[in-house]
N, C-alpha and C positions, 0 to 999 in steps of 0.2 A: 527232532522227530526220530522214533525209534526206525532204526533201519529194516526188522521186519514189516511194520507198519507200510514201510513206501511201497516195500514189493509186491505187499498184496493187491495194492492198488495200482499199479503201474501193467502199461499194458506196451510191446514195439511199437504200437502207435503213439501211443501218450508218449513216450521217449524221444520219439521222431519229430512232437511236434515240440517239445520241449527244448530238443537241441534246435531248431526251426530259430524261438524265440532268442534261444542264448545269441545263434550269429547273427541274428535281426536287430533286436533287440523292442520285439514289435512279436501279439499275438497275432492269431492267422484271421483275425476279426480288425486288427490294423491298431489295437489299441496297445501302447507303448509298455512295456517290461518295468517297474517298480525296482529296486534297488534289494527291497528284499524277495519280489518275485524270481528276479533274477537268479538269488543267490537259492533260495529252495529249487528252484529247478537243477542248475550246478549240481547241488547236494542228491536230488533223486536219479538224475543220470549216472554221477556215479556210482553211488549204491546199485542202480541199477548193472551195470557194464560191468561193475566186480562181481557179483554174484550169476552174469548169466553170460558173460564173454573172457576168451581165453585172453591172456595180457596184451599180445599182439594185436586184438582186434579193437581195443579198448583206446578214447581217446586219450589224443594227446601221447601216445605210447611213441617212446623212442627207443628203436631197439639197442642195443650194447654192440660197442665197437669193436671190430676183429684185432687192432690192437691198440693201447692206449694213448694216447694225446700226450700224456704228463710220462716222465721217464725219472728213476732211481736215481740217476749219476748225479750228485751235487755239483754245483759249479760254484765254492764260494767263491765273494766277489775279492778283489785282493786292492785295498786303498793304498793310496802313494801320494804324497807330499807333491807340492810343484820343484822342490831340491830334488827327489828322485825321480819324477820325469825327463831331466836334462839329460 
C-alpha cells in the first residue's frame, strides 16, 4: 500500500487501536489478528509514527549510547602449541 494512501486514512485513534491489536493480538470486538492483518497494521503504524512523531517518541526507538559498547583497540588472539605452553 502506498504510504500516502494510509495517512489519509489513518486517524490517533485508528493508530491507538491498531497498536491495541498488534500487543493483543485480538481486535477490540475479541476477534483474533490474521497474520496478514497483523502485518498491515505493523506497516500503517509505522508509516504512521514516521511521518507524524519525532524519532524519540516513535516505537520501539532506542536511543544512542553516551559511549559505545564495542572499542577500537584489537586484541589479536596469539595461538601456542602445547610445546610452548610448558
Amino acid at each position: 500500500m502506498n504510504p500516502e494512501d494510509i495517512l489519509k486514512n489513518l486517524t490517533p485513534e485508528i493508530v491507538a487501536r491498531f497498536r491495541s491489536a498488534i500487543e493483543t493480538g485480538r481486535w477490540p470486538n475479541g476477534d483474533k489478528l490474521t497474520a496478514e492483518q497483523r502485518n498491515t497494521c505493523m506497516e500503517a503504524v509505522i508509516v504512521y509514527e514516521h511521518h507524524t512523531l519525532p524519532p524519540e517518541q516513535r516505537t520501539g526507538y532506542v536511543p544512542p549510547k553516551a559511549t559505545p559498547c564495542k572499542t577500537d583497540d584489537e586484541q589479536p588472539l596469539s595461538w601456542q602449541s602445547k610445546s610452548e605452553q610448558k
